[in-house]
C-alpha positions in Angstrom: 0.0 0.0 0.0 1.4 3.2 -0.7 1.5 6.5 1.6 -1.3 8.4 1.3 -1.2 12.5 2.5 -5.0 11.6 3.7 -6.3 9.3 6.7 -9.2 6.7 5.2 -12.2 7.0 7.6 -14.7 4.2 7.8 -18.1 5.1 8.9 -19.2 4.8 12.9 -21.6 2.0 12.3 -18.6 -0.3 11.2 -16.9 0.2 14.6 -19.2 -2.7 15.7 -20.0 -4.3 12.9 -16.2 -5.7 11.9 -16.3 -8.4 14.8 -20.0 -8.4 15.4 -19.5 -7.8 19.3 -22.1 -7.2 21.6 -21.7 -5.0 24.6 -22.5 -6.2 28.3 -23.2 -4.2 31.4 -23.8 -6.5 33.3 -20.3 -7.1 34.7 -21.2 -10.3 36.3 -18.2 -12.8 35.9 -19.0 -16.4 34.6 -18.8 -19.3 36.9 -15.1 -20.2 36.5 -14.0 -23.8 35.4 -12.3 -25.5 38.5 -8.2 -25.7 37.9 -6.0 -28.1 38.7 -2.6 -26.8 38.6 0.6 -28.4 38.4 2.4 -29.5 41.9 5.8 -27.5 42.0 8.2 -28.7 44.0 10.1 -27.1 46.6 13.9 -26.6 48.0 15.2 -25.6 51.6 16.2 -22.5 50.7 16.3 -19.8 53.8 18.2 -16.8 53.8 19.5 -14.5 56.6 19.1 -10.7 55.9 19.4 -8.3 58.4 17.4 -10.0 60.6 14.8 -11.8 58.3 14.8 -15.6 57.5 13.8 -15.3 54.0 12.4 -18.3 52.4 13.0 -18.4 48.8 11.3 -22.5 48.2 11.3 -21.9 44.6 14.8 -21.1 43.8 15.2 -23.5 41.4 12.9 -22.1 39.0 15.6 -19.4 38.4 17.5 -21.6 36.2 17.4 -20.9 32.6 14.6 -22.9 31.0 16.8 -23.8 27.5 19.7 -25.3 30.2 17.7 -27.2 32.9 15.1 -30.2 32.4 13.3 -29.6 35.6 12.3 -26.0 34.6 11.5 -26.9 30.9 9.2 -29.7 32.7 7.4 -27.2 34.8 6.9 -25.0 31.5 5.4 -27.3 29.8 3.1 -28.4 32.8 1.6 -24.6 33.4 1.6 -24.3 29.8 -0.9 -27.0 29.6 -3.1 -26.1 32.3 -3.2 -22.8 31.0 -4.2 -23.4 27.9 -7.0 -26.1 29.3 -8.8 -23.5 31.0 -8.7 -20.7 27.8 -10.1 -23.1 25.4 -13.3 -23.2 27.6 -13.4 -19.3 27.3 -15.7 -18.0 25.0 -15.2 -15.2 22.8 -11.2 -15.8 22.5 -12.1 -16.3 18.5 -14.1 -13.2 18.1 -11.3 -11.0 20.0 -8.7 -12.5 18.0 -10.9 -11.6 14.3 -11.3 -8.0 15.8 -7.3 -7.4 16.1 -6.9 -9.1 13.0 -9.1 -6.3 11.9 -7.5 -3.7 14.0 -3.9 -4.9 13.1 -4.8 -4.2 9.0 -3.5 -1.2 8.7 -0.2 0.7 7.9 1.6 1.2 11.1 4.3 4.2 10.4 7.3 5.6 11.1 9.4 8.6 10.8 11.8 8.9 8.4 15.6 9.6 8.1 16.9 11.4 5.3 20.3 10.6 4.3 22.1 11.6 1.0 19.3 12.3 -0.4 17.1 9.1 0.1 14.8 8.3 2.8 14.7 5.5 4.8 11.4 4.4 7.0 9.9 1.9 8.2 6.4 0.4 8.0 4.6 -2.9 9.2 1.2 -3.7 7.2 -1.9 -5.8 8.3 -0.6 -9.6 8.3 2.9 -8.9 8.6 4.7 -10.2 11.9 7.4 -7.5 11.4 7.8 -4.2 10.0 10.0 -3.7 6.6 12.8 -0.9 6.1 12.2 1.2 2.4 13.7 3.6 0.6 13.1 6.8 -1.8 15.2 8.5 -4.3 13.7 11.9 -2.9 10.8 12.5 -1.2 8.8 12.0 -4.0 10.7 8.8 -5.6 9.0 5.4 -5.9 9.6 3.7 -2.9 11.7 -0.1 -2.7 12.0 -2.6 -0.3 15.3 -2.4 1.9 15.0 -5.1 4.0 12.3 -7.8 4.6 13.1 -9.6 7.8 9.8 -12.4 6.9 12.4 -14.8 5.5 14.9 -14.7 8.3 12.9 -17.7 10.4 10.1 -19.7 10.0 8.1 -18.5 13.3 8.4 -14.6 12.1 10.4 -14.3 15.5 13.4 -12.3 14.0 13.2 -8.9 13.8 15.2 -5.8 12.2 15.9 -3.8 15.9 17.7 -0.6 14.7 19.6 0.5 11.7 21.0 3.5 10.3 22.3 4.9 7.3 25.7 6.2 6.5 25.8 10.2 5.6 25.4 9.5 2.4 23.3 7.1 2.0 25.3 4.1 0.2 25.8 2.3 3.1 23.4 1.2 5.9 24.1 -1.0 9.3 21.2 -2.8 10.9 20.4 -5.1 13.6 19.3 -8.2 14.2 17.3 -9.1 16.9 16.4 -13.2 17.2 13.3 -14.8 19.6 12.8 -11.4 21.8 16.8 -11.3 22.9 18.6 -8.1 24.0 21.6 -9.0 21.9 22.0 -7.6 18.7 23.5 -9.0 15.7 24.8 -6.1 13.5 25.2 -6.5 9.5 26.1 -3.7 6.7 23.9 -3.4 3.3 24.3 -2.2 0.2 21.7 0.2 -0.3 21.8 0.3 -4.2 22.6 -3.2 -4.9 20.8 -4.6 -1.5 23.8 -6.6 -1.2 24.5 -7.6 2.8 28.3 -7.3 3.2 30.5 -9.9 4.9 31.1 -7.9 7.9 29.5 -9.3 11.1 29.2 -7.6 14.1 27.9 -9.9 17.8 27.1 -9.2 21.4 26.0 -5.7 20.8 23.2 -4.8 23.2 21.9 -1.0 24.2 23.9 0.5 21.2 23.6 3.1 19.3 24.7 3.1 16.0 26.8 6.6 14.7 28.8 6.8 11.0 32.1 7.9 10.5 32.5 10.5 7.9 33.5 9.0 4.6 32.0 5.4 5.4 35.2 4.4 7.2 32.8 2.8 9.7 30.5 3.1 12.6 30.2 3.1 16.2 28.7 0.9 18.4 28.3 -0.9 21.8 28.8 -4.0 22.9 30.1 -6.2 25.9 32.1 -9.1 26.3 30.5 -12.3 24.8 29.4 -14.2 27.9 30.2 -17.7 28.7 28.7 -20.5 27.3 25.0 -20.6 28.2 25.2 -17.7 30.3 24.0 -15.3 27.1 20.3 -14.6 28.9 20.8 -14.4 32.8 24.5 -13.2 33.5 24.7 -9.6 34.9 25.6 -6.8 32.1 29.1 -5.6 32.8 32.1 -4.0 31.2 30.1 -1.9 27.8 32.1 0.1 25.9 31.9 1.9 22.7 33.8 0.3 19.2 34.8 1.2 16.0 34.4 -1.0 12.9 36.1 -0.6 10.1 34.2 -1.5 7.0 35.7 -4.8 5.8 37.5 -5.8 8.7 37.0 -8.3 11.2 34.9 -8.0 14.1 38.1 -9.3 16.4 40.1 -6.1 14.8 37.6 -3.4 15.8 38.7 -0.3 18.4 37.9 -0.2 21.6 37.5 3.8 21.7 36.0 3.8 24.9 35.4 2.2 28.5 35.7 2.6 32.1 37.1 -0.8 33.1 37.4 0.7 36.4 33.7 1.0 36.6 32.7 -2.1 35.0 28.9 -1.5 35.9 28.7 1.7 33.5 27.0 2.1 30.1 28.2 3.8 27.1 26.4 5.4 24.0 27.9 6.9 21.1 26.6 9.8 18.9 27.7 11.9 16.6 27.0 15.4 15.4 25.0 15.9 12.6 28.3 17.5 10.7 30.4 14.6 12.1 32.8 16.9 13.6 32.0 15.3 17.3 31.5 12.1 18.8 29.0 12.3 22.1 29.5 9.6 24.1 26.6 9.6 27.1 27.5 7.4 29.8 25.3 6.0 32.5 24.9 3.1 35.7 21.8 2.7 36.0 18.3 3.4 34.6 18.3 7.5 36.3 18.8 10.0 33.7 22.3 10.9 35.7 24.7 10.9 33.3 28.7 12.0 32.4 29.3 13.2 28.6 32.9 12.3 27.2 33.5 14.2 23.5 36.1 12.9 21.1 36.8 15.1 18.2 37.0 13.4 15.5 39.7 14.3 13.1 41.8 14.4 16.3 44.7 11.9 16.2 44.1 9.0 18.1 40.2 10.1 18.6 41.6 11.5 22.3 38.6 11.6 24.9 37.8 14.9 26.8 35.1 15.0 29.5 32.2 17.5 29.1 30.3 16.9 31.7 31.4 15.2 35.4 29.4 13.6 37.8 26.4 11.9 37.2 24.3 14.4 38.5 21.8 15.7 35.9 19.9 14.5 32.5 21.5 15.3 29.4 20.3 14.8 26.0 22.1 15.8 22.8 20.1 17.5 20.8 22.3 18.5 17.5 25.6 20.3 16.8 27.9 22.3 14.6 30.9 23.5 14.4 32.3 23.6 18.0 28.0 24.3 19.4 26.4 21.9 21.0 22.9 21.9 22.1 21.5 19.8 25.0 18.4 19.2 27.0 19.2 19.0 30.6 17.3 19.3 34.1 20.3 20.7 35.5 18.8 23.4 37.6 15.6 23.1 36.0 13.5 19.6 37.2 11.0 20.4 34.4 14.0 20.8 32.0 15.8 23.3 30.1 17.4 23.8 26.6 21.1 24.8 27.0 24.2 25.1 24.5 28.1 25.0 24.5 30.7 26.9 22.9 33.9 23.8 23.0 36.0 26.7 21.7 36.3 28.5 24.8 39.3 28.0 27.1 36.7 26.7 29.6 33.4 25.8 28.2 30.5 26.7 30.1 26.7 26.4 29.5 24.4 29.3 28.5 21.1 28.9 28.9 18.3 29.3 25.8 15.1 28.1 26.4 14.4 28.3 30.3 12.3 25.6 32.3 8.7 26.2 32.5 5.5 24.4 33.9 5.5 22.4 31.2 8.3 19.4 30.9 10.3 18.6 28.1 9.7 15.6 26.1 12.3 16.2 23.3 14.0 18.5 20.5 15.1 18.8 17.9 17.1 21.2 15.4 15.9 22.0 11.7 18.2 24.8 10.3 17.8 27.3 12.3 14.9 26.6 14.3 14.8 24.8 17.3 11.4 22.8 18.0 10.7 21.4 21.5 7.6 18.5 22.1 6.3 19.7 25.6 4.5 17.5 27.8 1.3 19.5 29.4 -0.7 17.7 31.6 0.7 14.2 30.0 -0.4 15.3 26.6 1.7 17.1 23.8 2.8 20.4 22.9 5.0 21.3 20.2 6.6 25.1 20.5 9.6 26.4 17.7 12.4 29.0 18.7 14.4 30.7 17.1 18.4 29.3 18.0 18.9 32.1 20.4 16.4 31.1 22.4 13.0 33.6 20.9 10.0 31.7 20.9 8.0 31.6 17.5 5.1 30.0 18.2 3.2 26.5 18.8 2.2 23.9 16.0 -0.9 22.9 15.5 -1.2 19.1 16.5 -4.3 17.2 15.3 -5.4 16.6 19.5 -5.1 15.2 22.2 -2.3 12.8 21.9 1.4 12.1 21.8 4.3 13.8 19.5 7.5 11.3 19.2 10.3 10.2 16.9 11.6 13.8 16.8 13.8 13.6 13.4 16.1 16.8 12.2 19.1 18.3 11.3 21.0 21.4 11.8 22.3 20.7 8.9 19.0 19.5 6.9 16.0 21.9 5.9 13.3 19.8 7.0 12.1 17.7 10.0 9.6 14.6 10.7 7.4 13.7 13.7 4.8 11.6 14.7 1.6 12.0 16.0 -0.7 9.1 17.9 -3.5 8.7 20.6 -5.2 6.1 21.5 -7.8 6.2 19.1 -5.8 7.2 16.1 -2.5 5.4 15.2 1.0 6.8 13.9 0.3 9.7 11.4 4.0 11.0 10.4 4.6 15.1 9.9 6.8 16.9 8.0 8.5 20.0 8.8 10.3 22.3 6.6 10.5 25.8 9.1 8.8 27.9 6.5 5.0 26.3 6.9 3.0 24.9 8.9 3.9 20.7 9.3 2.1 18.4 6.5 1.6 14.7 6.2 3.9 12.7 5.3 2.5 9.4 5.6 -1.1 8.7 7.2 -2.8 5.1 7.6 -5.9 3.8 6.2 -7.7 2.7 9.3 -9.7 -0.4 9.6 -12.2 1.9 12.2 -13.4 5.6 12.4 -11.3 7.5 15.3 -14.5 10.1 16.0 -16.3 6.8 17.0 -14.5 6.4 20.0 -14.0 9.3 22.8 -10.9 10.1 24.6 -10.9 12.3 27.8 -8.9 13.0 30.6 -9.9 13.0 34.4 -7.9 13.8 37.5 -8.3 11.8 41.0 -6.7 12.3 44.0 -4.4 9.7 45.7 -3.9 8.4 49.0 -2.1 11.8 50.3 -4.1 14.1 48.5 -2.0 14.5 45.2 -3.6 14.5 42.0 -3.2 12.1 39.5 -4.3 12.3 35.7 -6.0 9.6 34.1 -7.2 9.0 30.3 -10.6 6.9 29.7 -11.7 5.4 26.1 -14.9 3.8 25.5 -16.8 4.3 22.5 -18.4 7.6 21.9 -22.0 8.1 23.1 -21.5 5.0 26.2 -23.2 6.2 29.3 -20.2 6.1 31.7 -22.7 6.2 34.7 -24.1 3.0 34.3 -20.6 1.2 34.6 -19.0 -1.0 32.6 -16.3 -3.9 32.4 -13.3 -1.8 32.7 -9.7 -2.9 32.2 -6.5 -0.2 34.0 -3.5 -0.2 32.7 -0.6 1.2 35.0 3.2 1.5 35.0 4.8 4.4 37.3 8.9 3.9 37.1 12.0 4.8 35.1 10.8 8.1 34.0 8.9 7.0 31.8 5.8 9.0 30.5 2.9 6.7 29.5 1.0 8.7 26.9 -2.0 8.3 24.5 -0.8 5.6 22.2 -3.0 3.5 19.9 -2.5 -0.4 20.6 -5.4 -3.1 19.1 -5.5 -5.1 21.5 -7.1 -2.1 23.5 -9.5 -1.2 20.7 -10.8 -4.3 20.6 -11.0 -4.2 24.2 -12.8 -0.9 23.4 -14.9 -2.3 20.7 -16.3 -4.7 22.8 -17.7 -2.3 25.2 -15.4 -2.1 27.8 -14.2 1.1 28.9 -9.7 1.2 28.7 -8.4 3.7 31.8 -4.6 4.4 31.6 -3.4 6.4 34.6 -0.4 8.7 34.8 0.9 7.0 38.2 4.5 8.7 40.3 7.2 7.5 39.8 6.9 8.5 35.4 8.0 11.6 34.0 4.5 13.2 33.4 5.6 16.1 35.3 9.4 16.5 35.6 11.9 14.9 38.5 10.1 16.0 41.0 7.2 13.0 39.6 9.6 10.5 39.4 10.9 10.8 42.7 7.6 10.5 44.0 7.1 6.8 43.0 10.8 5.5 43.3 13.2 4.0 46.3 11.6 4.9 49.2 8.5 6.4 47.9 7.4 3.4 45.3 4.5 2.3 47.7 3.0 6.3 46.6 2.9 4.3 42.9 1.1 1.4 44.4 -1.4 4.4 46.1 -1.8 6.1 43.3 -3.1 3.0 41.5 -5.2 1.8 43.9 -6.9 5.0 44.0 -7.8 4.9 40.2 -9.3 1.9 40.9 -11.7 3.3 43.8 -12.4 6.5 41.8 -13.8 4.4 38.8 -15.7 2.5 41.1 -17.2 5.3 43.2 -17.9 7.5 40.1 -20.0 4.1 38.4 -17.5 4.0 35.0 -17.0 0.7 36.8 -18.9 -2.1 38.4 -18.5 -4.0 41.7 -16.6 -6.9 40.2 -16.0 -5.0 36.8 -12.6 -4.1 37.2 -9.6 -5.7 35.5 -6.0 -4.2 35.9 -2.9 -4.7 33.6 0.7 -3.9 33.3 4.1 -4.4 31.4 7.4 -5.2 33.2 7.5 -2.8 36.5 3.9 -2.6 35.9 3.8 -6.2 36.0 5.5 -5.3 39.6 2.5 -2.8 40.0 -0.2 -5.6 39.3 1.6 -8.3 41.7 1.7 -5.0 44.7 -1.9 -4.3 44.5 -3.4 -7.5 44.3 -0.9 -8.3 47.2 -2.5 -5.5 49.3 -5.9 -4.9 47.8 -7.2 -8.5 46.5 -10.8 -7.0 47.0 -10.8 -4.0 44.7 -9.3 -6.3 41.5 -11.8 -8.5 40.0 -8.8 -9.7 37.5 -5.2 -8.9 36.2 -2.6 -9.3 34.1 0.9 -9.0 35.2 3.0 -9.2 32.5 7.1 -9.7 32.1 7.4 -8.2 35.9 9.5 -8.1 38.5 8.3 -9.9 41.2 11.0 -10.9 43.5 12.5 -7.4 44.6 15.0 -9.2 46.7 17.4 -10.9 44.0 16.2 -8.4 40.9 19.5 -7.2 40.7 21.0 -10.6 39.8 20.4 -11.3 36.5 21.0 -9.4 33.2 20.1 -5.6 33.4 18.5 -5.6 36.9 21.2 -4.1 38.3 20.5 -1.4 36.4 17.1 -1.0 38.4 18.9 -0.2 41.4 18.1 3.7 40.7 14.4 3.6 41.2 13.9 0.0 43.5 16.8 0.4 45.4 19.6 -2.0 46.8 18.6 -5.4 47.8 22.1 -5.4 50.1 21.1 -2.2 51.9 19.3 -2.7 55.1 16.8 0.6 54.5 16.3 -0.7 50.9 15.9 -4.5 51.7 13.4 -3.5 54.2 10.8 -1.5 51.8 11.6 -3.9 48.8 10.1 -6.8 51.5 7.6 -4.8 51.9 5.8 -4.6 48.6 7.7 -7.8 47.2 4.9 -9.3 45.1 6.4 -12.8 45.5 7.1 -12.1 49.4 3.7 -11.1 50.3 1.2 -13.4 48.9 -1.3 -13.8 51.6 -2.6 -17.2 53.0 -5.9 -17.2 53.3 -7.3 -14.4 51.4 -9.4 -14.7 48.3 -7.3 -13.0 44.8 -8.5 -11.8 41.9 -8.3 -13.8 38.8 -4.7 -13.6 37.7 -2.8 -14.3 35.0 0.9 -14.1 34.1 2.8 -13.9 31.0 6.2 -14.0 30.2 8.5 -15.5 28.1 11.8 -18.3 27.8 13.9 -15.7 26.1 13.0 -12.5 28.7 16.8 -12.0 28.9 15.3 -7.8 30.0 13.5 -9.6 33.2 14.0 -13.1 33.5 11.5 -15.4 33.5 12.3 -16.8 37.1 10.4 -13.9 38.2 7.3 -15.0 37.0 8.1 -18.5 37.7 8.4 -18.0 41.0 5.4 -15.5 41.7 3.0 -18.1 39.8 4.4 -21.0 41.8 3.8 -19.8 45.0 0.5 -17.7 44.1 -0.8 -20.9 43.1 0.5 -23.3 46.4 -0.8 -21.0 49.1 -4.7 -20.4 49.7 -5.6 -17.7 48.1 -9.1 -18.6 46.8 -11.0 -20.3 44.0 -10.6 -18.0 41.3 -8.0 -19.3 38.6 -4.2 -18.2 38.9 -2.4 -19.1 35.5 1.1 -18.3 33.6 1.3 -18.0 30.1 4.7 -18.7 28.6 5.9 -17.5 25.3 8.1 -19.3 24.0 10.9 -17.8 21.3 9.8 -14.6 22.6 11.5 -11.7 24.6 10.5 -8.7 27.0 8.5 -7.4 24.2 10.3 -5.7 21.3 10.6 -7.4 18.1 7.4 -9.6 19.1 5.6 -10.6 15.7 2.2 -9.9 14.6 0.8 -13.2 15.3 1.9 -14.4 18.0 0.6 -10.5 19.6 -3.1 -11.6 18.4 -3.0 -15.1 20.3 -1.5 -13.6 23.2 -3.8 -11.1 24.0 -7.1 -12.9 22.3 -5.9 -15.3 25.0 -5.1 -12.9 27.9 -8.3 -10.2 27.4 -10.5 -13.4 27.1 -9.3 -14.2 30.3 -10.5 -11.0 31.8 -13.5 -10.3 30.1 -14.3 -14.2 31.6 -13.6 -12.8 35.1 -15.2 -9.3 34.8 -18.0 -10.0 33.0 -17.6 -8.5 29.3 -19.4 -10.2 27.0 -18.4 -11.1 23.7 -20.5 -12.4 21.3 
């Protein structure tokens, strides 16, 4: 299908009529099939920590599923269970038609513009992965780059990043196999599609920056682990390479580490007139970071530091000559634009675009403007500058929504963004400083966005704060009268959850239920001071915060007695294992997805050590003592009657190892904790998420929102 400059609306009535579903208010959950789960056995396991005998009975499930029997045993055990119990569910068919439906369209994104061709991605309706073009000009017939279909039989191999050389002849891409972190990097050919003999392994969390005259790129790696130690060993010892085009992966340049500080990450960047390289350099998942510049026709690429510390955020925004630009919340929580002159005896930064109420998203630089994506009350704002810091005005946006994938040059004459909500996926802009910004690309849409209705409300929390929180339901549904209602949470990492279409929520949507996604603590919604609020010490205020969206749909009638379903991803798999922990009687269901539910040994395994910045030290006595208190897997409770719960994860999580889950579900399901069912869902070939295709998305969530609608009463017919 080729871009279109215009978005394809199919009427309201069709809303309903693609999957034929039938709404319910009744919110009355069906009589639940009895389970018999697996019997999981135990070990003597009991630890001594300051004080506390921890007992830790399921250990054993740690162990990497692809090394030990016993686990792949258990697997396959819950694995069958599970999928007993959702073939008696009715309606899993009909939800997996609608996101067929839902899926058929052309999800975009922005483009990069490099020697005069453009390179962009774009995933169609029955594709599992998303396919890399190209143009001759913006205007020129588009071609297929790269295809990943062919590169396995179970679509599970994905193209995870790539970029294009500043001309445009050359292009480096990853691969990404079965959901891994690893990264396997290859160079192409752009005008022959030829893939070159160079292989690059073991990059993970790399960027991927060009050399001037195609001599190579940079990227990051670490050290290839030991044998069958590739998805739990801890993360240690990145640094930054250069490949040479041609050459061996074992000859490549180690251009910079910090062997002395084995636990930091390293990115590399470069300006967009390849004068500098930016390398940003991190240890854990805060935005504190230390920026090391190497010029580059310098001889031996000699390192200077920039900035010391890790105290602040800093983002690079664009460069030239000896300026640099950079977003930073030094002095300024909400963030502020700065620049540097690296031409002064002792560089210092002068300030051009102040903080304000609003918070920083991102920026970019197109010529000579400077245009800044705001976040305003979780939503979007786009504002322009002039680069000495005069403000020129705000763009119009099409609503409420979320701007992202910020694409410019100083260097360039035009920019690209995107634009989504939750009722209207990707439509990509175009920017070119002298107009007003103008599709680039929009989807033909399987659905009519003025059919459903996005608002925002604000409730207040536990302590009084107030927290913002988007409902969708389809437009003209009495809210009053209540309705199955699923809540979708995350609150960590600084991380902003904004609108953002997904079809497994429409169809959700479609079938009558209302979708809430509340802006919890402990994101970035609203600067530092937000995520401090719902990290180390103060992550039980994120557990608050979504307790209390549950109450306030349930006292303002959106949502039923026993209509309430809750879901999240990762640390808001954490946030669904908390709350049922502490408020079984509010949850009618969840769904706690790749988390983190042992908060004593997190920081064991791959990247949780990373986590340390928002959860906290498992070794420290202050930290130990509020991880055990909100430890999903520590704090089951005997004797008390749980929601309906099910977990999904995945044997190749190498983000959050699948132990967590293991673990949770094992001991969830020993203790008494009531007749409702308790299930796991294990992917396998499958990761924390990314590179996920198509198909196996449908049956995950047409199995997982079945589940839920079962126990909250949504019918689907």
């Amino acid at each position: 299908m080729r871009f279109s400059g215009f978005v394809t609306l199919i009427c309201a009535s069709a809303l309903a009529a693609t999957a034929g579903l039938a709404v319910s208010t009744s919110a009355l959950a069906k009589e639940d099939p009895v389970v018999k789960y697996p019997e999981t056995k135990t070990v003597d396991v009991v630890e001594e920590q300051f004080g506390e005998y921890i007992s830790d009975p399921y250990r054993w499930l740690e162990n990497d599923v692809r090394e030990d029997a016993a686990v792949a045993d258990w697997v396959k055990a819950q694995n069958a269970v599970t999928n007993s119990y959702l073939e008696t569910l009715e309606g899993r068919e009909i939800l997996a038609q609608s996101m067929e439906t839902l899926f058929d369209f052309d999800d975009l994104d922005t483009p990069v513009a490099a020697g005069g061709k453009y390179f962009y991605e774009r995933k169609s309706g029955g594709q599992n992965q998303a396919v890399l073009y190209v143009r001759d000009g913006a205007e020129g017939e588009e071609r297929v780059l790269i295809d990943p279909a062919g590169w396995s039989d179970d679509g599970a191999t994905a193209l995870a990043g790539w970029k294009p050389s500043g001309d445009g002849s050359l292009l480096v891409y990853a691969v990404q196999d079965g959901g891994s972190d690893w990264r396997t990097l290859k160079i192409l050919d752009v005008s022959t599609g030829e893939v070159q003999p160079d292989t690059i392994e073991w990059a993970k969390f790399s960027d991927l920056a060009w050399m001037p005259n195609n001599v190579g790129f940079l990227y990051s790696r670490f050290p290839e682990p030991e044998e069958g130690a590739a998805f739990q060993s801890l993360n240690a010892d990145h640094a930054v390479y250069l490949h040479i085009i041609g050459m061996d992966q074992a000859k490549d340049s180690k251009i910079y580490a910090t062997p002395g500080q084995p636990e930091l990450n390293h990115s590399a960047e470069l300006t967009s007139d390849k004068e500098w390289v930016v390398i940003t350099s991190s240890s854990g998942t805060d935005e504190r970071y230390e920026i090391t510049l190497i010029k580059v026709d310098a001889p031996k690429l000699e390192t200077r530091k920039l900035v010391s510390g890790f105290e602040h955020d800093w983002r690079l925004i664009d460069g030239v000559g000896d300026t640099l630009y950079f977003v930073t919340n030094s002095d300024a929580p909400r963030l502020r634009v700065v620049k540097t002159d690296l031409g002064a005896d002792n560089p210092q930064f002068t300030e051009l675009v102040a903080e304000s109420d609003a918070v920083i998203d991102d920026a970019m630089i197109v010529k000579d403007q400077l245009i800044i994506s705001y976040l305003v009350d979780a939503k979007s704002q786009l504002s322009t500058y002039d680069l000495d810091g005069t403000a020129t005005g705000t763009l119009d946006l099409p609503g409420l929504g979320q701007v992202g994938n910020l694409s410019g040059s100083i260097k360039g004459s035009e920019g690209f963004f995107s634009f989504e909500s939750f009722n209207r996926p990707t439509t990509v802009f175009r920017y070119d400083t002298s107009a007003s910004p103008t599709i680039w690309a929009a989807p033909s849409l399987p659905f009519d966005p003025a059919a459903v209705e996005v608002t925002q409300r604000f409730y207040e929390s536990k302590d009084g704060t107030k927290i913002p929180m988007f409902l969708v339901h389809l437009k003209g549904q009495d809210l009053s009268q209540g309705a199955p209602t699923l809540l979708y949470g995350y609150g960590g990492f600084n991380i902003s959850v904004l609108p953002q279409y997904k079809p497994a929520w429409m169809a959700w949507i479609k079938a009558g239920g209302v979708f809430a996604s509340a802006n919890l603590r402990g994101g970035g919604e609203f600067g530092k001071s937000w995520h401090d609020g719902g990290r180390l010490q103060n992550k039980q205020n994120v557990f608050d915060d979504f307790i209390a969206a549950g109450e306030y749909l349930k006292r303002e009638n959106i949502t039923p007695e026993n209509g309430l379903a809750i879901e999240g991803r990762s640390n808001g798999g954490l946030l669904v294992g908390a709350v049922a922990n502490q408020r079984p009687d509010l949850f009618a269901a969840g769904h706690a997805a790749v988390g983190v539910m042992d908060m004593l040994r997190f920081d064991r395994f791959t990247a949780g050590r990373y986590w340390v910045d928002d959860y906290g030290y498992p070794n420290k006595q202050q930290d130990f003592n509020n991880l055990l208190s909100y430890s999903p897997y520590h704090n089951i409770r005997q004797g008390v009657a749980y929601p309906a719960l099910i977990v999904s994860t995945a044997d190749t999580d190498d983000r959050v190892v699948p132990g967590h889950s293991f673990k949770y579900t094992a001991r969830l399901q020993a203790m008494d904790t009531g007749a409702k069912p308790h299930l796991i869902r294990i992917e396998t070939r499958a990761g924390h998420g990314s590179g996920k295709p198509t198909d196996k998305i449908i049956e995950e969530y047409s199995d997982i929102y079945a589940f839920l609608a079962q126990a909250i009463g949504l019918e689907l017919d």
